[in-house]
C-alpha positions in Angstrom: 72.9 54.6 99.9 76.3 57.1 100.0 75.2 60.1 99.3 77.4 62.1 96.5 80.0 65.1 97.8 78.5 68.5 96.5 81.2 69.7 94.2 82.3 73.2 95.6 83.6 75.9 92.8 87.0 76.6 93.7 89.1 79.8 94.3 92.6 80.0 94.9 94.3 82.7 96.2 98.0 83.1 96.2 100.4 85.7 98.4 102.5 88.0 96.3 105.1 89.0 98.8 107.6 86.6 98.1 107.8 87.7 94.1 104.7 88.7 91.6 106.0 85.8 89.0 106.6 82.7 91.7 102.8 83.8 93.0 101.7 83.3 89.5 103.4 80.4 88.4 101.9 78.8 92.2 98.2 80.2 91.4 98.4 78.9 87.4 99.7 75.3 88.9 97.3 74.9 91.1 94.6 75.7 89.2 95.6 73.3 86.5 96.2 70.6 89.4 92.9 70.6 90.3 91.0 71.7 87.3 92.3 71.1 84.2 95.2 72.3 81.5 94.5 75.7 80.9 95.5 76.2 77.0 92.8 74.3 74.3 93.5 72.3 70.8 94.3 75.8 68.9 97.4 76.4 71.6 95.8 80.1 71.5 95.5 82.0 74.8 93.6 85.7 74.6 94.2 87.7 77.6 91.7 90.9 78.4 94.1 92.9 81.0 91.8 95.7 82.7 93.9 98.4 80.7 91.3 101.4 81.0 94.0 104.2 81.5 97.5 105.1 82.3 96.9 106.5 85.5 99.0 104.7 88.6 96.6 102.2 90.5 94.0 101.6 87.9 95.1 99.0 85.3 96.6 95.8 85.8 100.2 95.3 86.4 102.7 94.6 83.4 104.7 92.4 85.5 101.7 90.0 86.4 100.6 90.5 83.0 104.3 89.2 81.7 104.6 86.5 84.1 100.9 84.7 83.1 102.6 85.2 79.2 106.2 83.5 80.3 103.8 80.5 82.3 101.5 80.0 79.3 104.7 80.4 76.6 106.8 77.5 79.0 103.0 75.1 78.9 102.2 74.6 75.4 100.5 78.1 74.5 101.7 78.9 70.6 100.3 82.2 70.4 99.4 84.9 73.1 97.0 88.0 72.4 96.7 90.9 74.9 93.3 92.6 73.9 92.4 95.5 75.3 89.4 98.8 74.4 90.4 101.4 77.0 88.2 103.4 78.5 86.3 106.3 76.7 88.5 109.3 76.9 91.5 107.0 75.8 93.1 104.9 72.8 94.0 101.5 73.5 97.4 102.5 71.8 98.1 105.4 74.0 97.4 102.6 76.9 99.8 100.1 75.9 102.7 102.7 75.4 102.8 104.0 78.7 101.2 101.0 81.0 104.3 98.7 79.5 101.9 96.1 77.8 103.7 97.5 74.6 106.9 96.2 76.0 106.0 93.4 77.5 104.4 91.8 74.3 107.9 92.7 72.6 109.5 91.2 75.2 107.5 87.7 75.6 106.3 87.4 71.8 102.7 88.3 72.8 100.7 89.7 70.1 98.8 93.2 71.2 95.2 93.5 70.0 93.8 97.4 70.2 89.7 96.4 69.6 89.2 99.8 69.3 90.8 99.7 65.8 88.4 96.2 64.7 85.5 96.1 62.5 82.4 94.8 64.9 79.3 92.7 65.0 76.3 94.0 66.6 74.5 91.7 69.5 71.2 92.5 71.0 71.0 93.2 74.7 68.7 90.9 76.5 68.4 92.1 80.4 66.5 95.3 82.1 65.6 98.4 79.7 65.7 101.9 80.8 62.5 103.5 82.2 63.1 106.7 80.4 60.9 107.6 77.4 63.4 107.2 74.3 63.2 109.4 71.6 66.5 110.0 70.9 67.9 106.5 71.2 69.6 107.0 74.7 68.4 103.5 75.5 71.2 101.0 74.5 69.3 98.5 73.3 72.4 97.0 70.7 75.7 96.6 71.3 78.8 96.4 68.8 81.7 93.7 69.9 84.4 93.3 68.4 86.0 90.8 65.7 88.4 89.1 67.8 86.0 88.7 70.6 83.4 87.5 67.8 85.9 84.7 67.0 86.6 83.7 70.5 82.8 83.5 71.1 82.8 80.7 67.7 85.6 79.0 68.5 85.0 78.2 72.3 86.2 74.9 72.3 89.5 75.5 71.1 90.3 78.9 72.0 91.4 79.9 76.0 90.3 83.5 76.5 92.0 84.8 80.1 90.2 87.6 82.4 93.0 89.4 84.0 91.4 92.2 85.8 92.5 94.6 88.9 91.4 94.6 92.4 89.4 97.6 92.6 86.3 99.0 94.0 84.4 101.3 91.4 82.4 104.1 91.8 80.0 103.2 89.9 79.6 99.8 89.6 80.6 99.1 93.1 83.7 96.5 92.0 85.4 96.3 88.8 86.8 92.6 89.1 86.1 90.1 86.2 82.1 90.7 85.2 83.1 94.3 85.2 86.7 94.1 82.9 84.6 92.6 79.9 83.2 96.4 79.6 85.9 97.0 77.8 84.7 95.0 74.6 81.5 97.2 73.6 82.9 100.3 71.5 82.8 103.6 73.0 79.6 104.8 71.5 77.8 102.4 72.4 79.1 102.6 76.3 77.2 106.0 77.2 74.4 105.2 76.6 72.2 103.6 79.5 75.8 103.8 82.1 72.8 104.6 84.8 71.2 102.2 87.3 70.9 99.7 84.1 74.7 99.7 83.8 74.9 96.2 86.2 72.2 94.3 83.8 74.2 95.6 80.6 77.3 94.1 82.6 75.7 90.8 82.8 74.3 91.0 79.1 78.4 90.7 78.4 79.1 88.3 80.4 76.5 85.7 79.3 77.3 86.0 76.0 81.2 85.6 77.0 82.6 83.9 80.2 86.1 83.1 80.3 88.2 80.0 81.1 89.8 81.9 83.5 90.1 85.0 85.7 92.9 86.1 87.7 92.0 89.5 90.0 95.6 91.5 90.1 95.9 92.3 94.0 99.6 92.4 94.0 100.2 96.3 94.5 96.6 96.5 96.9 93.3 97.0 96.1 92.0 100.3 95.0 89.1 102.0 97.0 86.9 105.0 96.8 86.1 104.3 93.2 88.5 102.8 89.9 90.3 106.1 89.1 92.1 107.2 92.2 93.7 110.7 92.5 97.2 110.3 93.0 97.2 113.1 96.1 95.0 110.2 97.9 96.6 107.1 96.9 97.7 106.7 100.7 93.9 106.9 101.6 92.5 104.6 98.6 95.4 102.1 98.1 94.9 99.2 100.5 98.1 96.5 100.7 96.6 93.4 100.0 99.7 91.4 98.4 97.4 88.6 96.5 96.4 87.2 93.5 92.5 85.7 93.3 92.0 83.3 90.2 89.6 80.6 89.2 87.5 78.8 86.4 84.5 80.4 87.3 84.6 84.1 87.5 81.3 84.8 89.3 82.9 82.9 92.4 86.2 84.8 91.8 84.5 87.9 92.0 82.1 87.2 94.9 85.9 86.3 96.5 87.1 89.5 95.5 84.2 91.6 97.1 84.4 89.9 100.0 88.1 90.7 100.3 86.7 94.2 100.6 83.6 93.1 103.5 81.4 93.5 100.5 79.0 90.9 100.1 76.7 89.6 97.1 73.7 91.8 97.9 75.8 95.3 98.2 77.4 94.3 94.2 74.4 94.6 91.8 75.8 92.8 88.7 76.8 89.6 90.8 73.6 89.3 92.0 71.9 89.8 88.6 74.2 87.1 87.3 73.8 84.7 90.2 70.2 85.3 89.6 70.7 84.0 86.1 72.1 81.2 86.7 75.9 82.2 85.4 78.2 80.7 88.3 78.4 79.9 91.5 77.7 83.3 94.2 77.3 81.6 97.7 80.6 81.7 99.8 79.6 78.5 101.2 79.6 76.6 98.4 82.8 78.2 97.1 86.4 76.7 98.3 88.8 79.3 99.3 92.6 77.6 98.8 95.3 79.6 99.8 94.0 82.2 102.3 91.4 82.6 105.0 88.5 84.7 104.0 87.7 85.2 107.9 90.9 87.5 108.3 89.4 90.3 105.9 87.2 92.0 108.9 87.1 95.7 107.4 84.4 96.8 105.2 86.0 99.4 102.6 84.1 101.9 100.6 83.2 101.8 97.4 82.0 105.2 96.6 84.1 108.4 95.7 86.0 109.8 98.5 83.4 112.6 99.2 86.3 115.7 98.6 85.8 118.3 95.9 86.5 122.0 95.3 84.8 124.3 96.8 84.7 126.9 93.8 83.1 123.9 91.7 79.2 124.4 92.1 77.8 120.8 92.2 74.4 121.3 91.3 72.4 117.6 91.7 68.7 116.8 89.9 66.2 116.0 92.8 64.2 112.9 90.8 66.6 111.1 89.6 70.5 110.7 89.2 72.5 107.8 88.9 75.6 107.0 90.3 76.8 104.9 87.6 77.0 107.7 85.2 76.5 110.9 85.0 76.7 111.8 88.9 80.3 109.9 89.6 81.7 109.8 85.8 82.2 113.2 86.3 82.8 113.7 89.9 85.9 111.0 89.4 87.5 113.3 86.7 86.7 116.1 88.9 88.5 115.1 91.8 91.7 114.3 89.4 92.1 117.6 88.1 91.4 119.4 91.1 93.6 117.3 93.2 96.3 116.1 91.0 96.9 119.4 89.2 96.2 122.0 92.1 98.7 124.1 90.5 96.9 124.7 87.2 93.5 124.2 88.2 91.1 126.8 88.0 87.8 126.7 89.5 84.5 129.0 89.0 82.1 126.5 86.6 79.3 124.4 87.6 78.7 120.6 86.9 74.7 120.1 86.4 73.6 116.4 86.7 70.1 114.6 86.8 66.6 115.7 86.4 64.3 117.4 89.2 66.2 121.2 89.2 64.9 124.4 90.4 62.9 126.3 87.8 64.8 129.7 88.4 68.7 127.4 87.9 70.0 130.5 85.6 69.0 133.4 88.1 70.7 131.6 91.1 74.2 130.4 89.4 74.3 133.9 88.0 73.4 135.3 91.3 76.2 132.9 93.1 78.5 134.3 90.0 78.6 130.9 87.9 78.3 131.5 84.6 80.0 128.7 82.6 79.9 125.1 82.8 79.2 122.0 82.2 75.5 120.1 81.6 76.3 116.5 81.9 73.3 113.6 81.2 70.6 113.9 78.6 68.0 114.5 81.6 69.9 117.8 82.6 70.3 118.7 79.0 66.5 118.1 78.0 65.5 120.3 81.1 67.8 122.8 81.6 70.2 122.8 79.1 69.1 124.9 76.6 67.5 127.9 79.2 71.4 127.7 80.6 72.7 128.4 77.2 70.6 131.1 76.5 71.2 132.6 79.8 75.5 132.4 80.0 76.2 131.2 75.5 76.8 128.4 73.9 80.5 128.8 74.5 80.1 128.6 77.9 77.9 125.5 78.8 79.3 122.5 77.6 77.3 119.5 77.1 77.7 115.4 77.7 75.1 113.5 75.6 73.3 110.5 76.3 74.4 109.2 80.0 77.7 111.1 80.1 79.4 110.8 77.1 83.3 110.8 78.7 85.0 111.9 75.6 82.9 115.3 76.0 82.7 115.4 80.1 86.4 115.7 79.7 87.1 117.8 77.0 84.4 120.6 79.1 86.0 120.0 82.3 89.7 120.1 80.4 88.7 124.0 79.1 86.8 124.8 82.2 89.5 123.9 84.9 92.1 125.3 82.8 93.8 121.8 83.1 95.2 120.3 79.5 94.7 116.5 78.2 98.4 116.9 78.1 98.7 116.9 80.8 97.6 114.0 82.1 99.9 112.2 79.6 103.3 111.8 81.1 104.9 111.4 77.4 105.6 114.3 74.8 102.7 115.7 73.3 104.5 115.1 70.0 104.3 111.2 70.9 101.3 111.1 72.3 99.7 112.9 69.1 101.3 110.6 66.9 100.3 107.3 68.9 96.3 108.9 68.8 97.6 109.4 64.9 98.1 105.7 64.3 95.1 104.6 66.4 92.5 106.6 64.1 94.4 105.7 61.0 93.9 102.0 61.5 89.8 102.9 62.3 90.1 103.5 65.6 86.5 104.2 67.2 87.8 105.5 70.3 85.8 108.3 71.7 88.7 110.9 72.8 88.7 114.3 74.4 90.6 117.4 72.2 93.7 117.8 72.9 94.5 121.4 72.9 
């Protein structure tokens, strides 16, 4: 009796050198060779970019996101959405303006979607809760998606939804590849609330109740390492050449492709473990077929967490029984570093940054003693112990606070007025243009979660 080939879930990885589009137009072809026509009965493609923010190195590149548009325009695909909910601290709008994804819609017919401006449904979350006692709801137990993802999730048969993340390590969640783009759906409200050691099971929670057709992990400028957001005085250190493109029909495999490109393997990346666990895809290299590169000639193991580099006249003051990495410890470190590094001219130092629970009783008497007396109180287990002694001992003024598991939107407006560094002036457009595309975003309902401007 012949026994029957074990299908292998397959990976193909195409070499950018020779032209972004070309390496496209090779991966898309091969995929659909071997696997299928990509674009369903409707003829409508979605495509999720990772578009988090306008910062160099940390959102997807226009020009790969133009040449999937031109493929799927010259293969049958009679409309083309580019959906995107930046990250909190940011407006999808503001996003598309200065990434080019504006442009490039205009310029291939593509249709931009800002979710941040959709009515939602609310879904339940299903995986791990919180251990923390909840009396405040911290604990996201809901999560609101929104009404374009809704209809994808109805119409599965007939509509192609496309995963078109970055290659990037992230601070937090150790890789932000396809699992990790589809953050970008809940709203920002509900996105602070458990980003702690639960933020890989909430990951998942997404995931399950959407997986895409395809995913395509943008490699072409390198991968990003020492977290998602890199400071652009260490892009030499944290921008790795890679030259690829890594797509599939299964993203769990992609992913677990994607890691190892960066010697990381299923056991160091929590949320593809959890969804391997589950059942969600295919996680073990060895039934996985690589086409198109060698995964034996990535040797070097990068790292994942922040580079460990901050200001000296920032006192870093860390809880002793608990603090998590994946949100209030690193969310604001990452900011952190930007300012400080990225804006040396301007920045002022001279605050503190409390995280996590487990501080010394006398906290007040020593950062008055080391002569820090205004800062910034980030996670609701700093704030419930020591936030309110710390405002009674410096003002309200002067300690600034970051509700539920860092709440971006207000870890950035403290550390904006605290460094002396402006919103502004991260934005490399006029203030005038910038106020006026935030403007537009909140008249059409925007929900994004964004830091004051002046």
């Amino acid at each position: 009796m012949e026994r029957k080939e074990r299908k292998m879930s397959k990976v193909f990885i195409s070499d950018t050198t020779q032209g972004i589009k070309k390496a496209i137009y090779k991966l898309l072809s091969n995929i659909e060779q071997q696997t299928g026509t990509i674009i369903k009965s409707s003829k409508e493609v979605y495509i999720k970019p990772n578009g988090i923010d306008f910062k160099p190195h940390c959102h997807t590149s226009p020009q790969v996101l133009e040449a999937v548009i031109e493929y799927l325009n010259e293969n049958g695909a009679e409309k083309v959405y580019v959906m995107e909910n930046s990250t909190q601290s940011n407006a999808t709008r503001l996003v598309f303006e200065i990434t080019g994804y504006k442009e490039v819609c205009k310029k291939t017919g593509a249709i931009p979607l800002y979710l941040d401006e959709q009515k939602t449904k609310t879904f339940e979350f299903k995986g791990k809760l919180s251990i923390h006692n909840d009396p405040k709801g911290y604990i996201l137990k809901e999560v609101r998606l929104p009404k374009t993802l809704v209809d994808i999730m109805e119409n599965r048969e007939s509509m192609t939804y496309i995963d078109l993340p970055k290659l990037k390590t992230h601070s937090m969640a150790v890789v932000t590849l396809g699992i990790k783009n589809q953050w970008g759906f809940p709203q920002h409200a509900d996105r602070g609330k458990d980003h702690n050691y639960n933020l890989h099971s909430k990951l998942v929670d997404i995931y399950e109740y959407i997986r895409p057709d395809l995913t395509i992990i943008d490699g072409t400028e390198g991968g990003t390492i020492h977290g998602h957001y890199p400071p652009t005085a260490f892009e030499d250190e944290l921008l790795i050449p890679f030259n690829l493109l890594i797509g599939g029909r299964d993203t769990l495999s992609v992913d677990v492709v994607g890691a190892r490109v960066f010697g990381l393997t299923l056991d160091e990346v929590p949320h593809l473990k959890i969804a391997h666990q589950r059942g969600l895809g295919e996680a073990d290299l060895n039934k996985i077929e690589v086409i198109g590169k060698d995964l034996s000639k990535f040797t070097k193991k990068y790292e994942w967490d922040l580079l460990q580099k901050f200001p000296e006249d920032v006192k870093i003051v860390k809880g002793k029984e608990l603090l998590c990495r994946e949100g209030c410890q690193n969310n604001p470190l990452a900011l952190l570093q930007v300012l400080a590094y990225d804006f040396e001219d301007k920045f002022e130092g001279g605050f503190f940054i409390i995280m996590g629970k487990g501080h010394d009783k006398n906290l007040a008497d020593k950062l008055r003693t080391e002569g820090f007396t205004k800062g910034l109180v980030a996670g609701f287990c700093a704030i419930d112990e020591v936030g309110e002694e710390l405002r009674e001992e410096f003002g309200k003024k002067n300690v600034y606070y970051s509700h539920n598991c860092n709440n971006l939107a207000e870890t950035a407006t403290a550390l904006f007025r605290l460094s002396g560094v402006s919103a502004l002036d991260l934005v490399p457009i006029s203030s005038l243009k910038a106020g006026w595309l935030l403007f537009l975003a909140k008249l059409h309902g925007s929900k994004a979660l964004t830091p004051a401007l002046f």
